[in-house]
C-alpha positions in Angstrom: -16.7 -34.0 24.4 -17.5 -30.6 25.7 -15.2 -31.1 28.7 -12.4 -32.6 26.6 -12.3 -29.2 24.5 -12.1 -27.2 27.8 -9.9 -29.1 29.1 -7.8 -28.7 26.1 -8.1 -25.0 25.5 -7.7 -24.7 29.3 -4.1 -26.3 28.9 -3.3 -23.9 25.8 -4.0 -20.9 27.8 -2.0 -22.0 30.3 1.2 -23.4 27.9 1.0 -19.8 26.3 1.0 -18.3 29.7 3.9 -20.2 30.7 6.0 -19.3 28.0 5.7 -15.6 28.5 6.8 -15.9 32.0 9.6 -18.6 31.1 11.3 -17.1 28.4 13.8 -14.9 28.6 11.9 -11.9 27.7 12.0 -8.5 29.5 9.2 -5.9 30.2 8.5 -2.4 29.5 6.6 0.2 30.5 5.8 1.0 26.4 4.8 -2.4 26.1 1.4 -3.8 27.7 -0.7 -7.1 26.8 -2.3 -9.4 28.1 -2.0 -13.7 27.4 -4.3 -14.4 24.6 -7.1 -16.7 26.2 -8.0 -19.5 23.6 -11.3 -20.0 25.5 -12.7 -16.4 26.1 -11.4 -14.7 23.5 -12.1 -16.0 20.5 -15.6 -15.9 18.5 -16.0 -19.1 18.1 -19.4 -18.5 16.1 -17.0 -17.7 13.4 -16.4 -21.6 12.9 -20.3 -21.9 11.4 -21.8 -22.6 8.9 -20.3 -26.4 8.5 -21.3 -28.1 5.2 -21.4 -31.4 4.5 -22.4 -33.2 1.6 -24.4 -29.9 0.6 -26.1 -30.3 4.4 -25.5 -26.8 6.5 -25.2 -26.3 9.9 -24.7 -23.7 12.6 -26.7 -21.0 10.6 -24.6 -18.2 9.1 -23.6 -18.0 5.4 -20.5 -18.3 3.2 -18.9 -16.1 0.5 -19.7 -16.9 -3.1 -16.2 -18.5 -3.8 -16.6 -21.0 -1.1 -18.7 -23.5 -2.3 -18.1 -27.6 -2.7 -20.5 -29.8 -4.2 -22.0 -33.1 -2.2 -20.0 -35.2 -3.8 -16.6 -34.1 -5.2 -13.9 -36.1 -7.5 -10.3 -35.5 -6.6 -6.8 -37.6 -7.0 -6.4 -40.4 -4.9 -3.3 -42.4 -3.7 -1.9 -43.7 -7.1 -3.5 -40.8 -9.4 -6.9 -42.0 -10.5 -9.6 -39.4 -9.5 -11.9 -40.9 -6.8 -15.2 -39.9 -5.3 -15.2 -37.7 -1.8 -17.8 -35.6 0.3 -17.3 -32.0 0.3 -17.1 -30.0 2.8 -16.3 -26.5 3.8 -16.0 -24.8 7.5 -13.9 -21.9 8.9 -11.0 -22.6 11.3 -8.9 -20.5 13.3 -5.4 -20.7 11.9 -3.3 -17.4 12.5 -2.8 -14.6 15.6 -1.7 -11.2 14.3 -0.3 -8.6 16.6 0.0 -5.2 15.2 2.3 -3.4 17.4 3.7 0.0 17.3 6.3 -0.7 20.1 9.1 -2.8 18.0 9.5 -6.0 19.5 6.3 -5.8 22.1 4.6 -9.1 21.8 1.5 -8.2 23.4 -0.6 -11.4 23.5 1.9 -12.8 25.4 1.6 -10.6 28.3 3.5 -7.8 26.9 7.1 -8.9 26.5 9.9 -7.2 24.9 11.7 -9.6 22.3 13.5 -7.2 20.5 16.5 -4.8 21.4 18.0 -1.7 19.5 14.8 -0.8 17.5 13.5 1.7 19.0 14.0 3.8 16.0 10.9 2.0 14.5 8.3 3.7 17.0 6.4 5.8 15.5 4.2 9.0 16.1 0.2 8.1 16.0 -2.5 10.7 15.0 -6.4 9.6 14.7 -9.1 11.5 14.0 -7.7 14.5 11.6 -8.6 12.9 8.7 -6.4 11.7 5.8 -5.4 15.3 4.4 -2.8 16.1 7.0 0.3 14.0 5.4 0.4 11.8 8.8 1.7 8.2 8.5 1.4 5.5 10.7 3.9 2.9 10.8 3.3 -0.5 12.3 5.3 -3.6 12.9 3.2 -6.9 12.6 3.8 -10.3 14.6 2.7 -13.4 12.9 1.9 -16.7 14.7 0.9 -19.8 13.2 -2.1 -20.7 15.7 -4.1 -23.6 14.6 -6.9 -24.1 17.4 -8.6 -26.6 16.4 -5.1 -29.4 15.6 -4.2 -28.2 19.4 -7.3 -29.1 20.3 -8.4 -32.6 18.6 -11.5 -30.5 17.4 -13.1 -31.0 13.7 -10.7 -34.1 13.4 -13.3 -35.6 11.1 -13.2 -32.9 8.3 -10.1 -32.6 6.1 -8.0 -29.9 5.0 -7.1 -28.9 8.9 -3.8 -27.7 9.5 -2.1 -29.9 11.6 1.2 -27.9 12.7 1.6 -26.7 16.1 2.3 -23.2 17.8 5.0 -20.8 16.4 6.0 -17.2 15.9 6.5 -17.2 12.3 7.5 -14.0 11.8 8.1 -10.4 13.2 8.8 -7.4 10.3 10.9 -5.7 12.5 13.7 -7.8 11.1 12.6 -6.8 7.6 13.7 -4.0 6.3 11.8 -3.6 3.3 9.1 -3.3 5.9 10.2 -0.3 6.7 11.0 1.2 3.1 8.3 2.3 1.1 11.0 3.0 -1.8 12.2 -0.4 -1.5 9.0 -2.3 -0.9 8.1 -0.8 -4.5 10.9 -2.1 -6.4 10.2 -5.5 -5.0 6.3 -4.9 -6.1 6.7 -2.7 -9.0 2.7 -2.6 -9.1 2.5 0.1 -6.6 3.0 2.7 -9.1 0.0 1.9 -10.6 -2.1 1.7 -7.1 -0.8 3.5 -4.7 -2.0 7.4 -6.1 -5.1 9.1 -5.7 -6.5 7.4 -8.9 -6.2 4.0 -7.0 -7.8 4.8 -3.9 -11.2 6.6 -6.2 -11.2 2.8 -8.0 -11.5 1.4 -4.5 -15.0 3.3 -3.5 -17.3 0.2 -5.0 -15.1 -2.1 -2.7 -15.8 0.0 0.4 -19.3 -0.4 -0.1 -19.4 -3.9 -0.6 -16.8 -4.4 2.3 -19.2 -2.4 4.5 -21.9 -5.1 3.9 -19.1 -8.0 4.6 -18.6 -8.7 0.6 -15.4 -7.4 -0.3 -15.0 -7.4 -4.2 -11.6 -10.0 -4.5 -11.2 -8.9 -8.0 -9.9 -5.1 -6.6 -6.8 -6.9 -5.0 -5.1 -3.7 -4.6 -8.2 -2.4 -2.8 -8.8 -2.6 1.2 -12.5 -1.1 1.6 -12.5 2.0 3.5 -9.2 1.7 4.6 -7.9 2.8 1.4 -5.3 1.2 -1.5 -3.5 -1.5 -0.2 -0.5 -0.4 -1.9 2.9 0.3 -0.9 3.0 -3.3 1.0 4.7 -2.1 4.2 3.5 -0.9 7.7 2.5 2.5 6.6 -0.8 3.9 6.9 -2.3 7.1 6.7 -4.2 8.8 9.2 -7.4 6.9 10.5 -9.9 7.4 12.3 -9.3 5.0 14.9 -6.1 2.9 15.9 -8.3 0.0 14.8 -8.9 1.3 11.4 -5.1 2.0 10.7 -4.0 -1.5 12.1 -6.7 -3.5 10.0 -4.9 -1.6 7.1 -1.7 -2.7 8.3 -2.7 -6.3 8.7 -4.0 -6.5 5.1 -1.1 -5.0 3.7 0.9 -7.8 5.8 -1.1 -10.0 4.3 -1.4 -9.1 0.7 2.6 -9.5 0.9 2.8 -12.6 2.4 0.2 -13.9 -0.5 2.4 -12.4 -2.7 5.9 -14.3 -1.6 3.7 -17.9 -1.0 3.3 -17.6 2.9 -0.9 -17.7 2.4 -2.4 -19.7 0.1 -5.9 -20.0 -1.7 -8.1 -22.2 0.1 -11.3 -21.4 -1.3 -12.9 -21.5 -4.8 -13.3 -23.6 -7.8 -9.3 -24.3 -7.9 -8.9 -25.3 -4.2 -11.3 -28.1 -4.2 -8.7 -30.6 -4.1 -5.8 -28.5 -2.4 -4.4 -25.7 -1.7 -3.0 -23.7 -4.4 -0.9 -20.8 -4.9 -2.7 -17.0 -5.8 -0.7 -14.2 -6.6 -3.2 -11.9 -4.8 -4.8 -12.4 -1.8 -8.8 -13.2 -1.5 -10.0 -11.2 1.1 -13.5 -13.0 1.5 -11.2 -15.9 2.2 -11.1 -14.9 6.0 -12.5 -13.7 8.7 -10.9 -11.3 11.1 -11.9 -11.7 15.0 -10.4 -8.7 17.0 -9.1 -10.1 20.3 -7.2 -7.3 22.0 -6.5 -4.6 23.7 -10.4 -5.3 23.9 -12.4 -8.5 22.3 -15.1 -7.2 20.5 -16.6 -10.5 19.6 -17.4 -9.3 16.4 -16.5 -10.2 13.2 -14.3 -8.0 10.1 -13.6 -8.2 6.7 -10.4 -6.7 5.7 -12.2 -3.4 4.1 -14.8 -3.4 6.9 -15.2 0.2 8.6 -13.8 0.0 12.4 -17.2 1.6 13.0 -18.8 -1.8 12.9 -16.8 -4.2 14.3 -15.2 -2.6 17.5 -14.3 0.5 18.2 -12.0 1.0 21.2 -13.6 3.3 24.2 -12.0 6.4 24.3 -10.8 5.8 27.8 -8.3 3.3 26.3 -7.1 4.8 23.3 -4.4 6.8 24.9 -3.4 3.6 26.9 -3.0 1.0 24.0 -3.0 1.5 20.1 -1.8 -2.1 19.5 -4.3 -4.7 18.0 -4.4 -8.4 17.8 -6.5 -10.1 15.7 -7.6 -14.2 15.6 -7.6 -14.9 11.9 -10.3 -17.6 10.8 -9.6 -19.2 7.2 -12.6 -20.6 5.1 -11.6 -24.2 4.2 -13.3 -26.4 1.4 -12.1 -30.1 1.5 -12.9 -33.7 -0.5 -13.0 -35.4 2.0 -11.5 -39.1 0.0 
């Protein structure tokens, strides 16, 4: 079994490499990456703990929310409730780039997809604290990058996704992205949020984020990052590149919440499926930094960069890009 899984991620690795180099993509010097490596550089303690039937294994805990009883009751085939096991496990499900070169896909070598944005680069300053007016703006890439349906692993459990590899989306082509005028008027809850009112509320969350607990109920709160709010690829001043992209990435992913593209796959309502939220759970995921340097640590969006992988200094001026393995809790009846 072992050897069948290496085997397998062996031949992702190598698929992924071969589309970089196949495809008609063109370099640049602005652009740098490296082929994500399904086999080194994920965590792949992030996958524990497995429950079943109440039964946990591979040590490690679970948030509150994500919780299934031995023996569940959910729909069956022609409507009548029937009896299941539940279950609930972590699986890897989405790669996030967070680029500030438009267009640089950077976990796939760093390729150049994009032409005539250039006008979306933007200026980076870390380090000089939030009162300076500085603003970050990053562009995300979002694959759908189910490991373990590539694989054949966890076939037994339910819930799994089962789709195969794909760039879903790239924000350079959005332009509400870019606005933070328009992006309000498409979520007019900004005004309440994104002010310095909003970002005192958020202090509790940044404690309980530190500790890997963020509070879901604060939806417009990303621990110390700061308000969540306006949902585009602005960010204020960080202290890191790390802490600026995580920001990003939840802001990416508060939106796509929003519009449908993530859905709630933990708590009391998703024992049967997955259901629709009009706020993102942030305990619902795990965030595994990958690149420019695998930390092999595990993030909470809120989590201070401080604790989960801070770039050596030597490389900040070389790469201010991050990519990030996303890991989604799962609960399941399995019928």
């Amino acid at each position: 079994m072992k050897r069948m899984v290496l085997s397998g991620l062996a031949a992702l690795s190598l698929a992924a490499a071969s589309f970089a180099t196949a495809s008609p993509l063109t370099g640049s010097a602005a652009c740098q990456g490296e082929v994500f490596n399904p086999i080194n550089d994920p965590n792949w303690n992030n996958m524990f703990p497995v429950t079943v039937a109440g039964i946990s294994m591979g040590g490690g805990s679970n948030p509150p929310l994500m919780h299934m009883d031995p023996i569940c009751m959910c729909p069956g085939p022609y409507g009548v409730d029937v009896p299941g096991i539940g279950m609930t496990y972590w699986e890897p499900t989405f790669l996030a780039e967070v680029a500030r070169t438009p267009g640089c896909m950077s976990t796939l070598g760093g390729v150049q997809v994009l032409e005539g944005y250039d006008e979306q680069t933007s200026n980076q300053k870390y380090g000089s604290g939030r009162d300076h007016g500085s603003v970050t703006r990053m562009q995300v890439h979002w694959y759908i990058y189910p490991l373990f349906s590539a694989l054949n692993m966890m076939s037994s459990l339910g819930c799994m996704n089962t789709s195969g590899f794909n760039l879903a989306d790239l924000t350079e082509v959005d332009p509400t992205w870019q606005d933070d005028t328009w992006t309000s008027i498409a979520f007019p809850e900004s005004a309440l949020f994104a002010n310095p009112v909003g970002a005192l509320s958020c202090m509790p969350d940044a404690v309980a984020s530190a500790a890997g607990r963020p509070l879901d109920m604060m939806f417009w709160c990303q621990g110390s990052q700061g308000v969540l709010y306006p949902l585009t690829g602005s960010s204020p001043t960080h202290s890191s590149p790390q802490g600026g992209n995580l920001h990003v990435l939840g802001k990416y992913m508060q939106r796509k919440t929003r519009m449908a593209g993530l859905l709630s796959t933990i708590g009391p309502w998703a024992e049967c499926q997955s259901v629709y939220l009009p706020n993102m759970i942030r305990s619902q995921y795990r965030i595994d930094p990958v690149a420019p340097v695998a930390s092999n640590q595990t993030a909470v969006l809120g989590m201070s960069e401080f604790r989960w992988g801070m770039m050596p200094p030597a490389n900040t001026a070389v790469r201010t890009d991050s990519a990030f393995l996303i890991w989604v809790g799962k609960q399941c009846c399995a019928l």
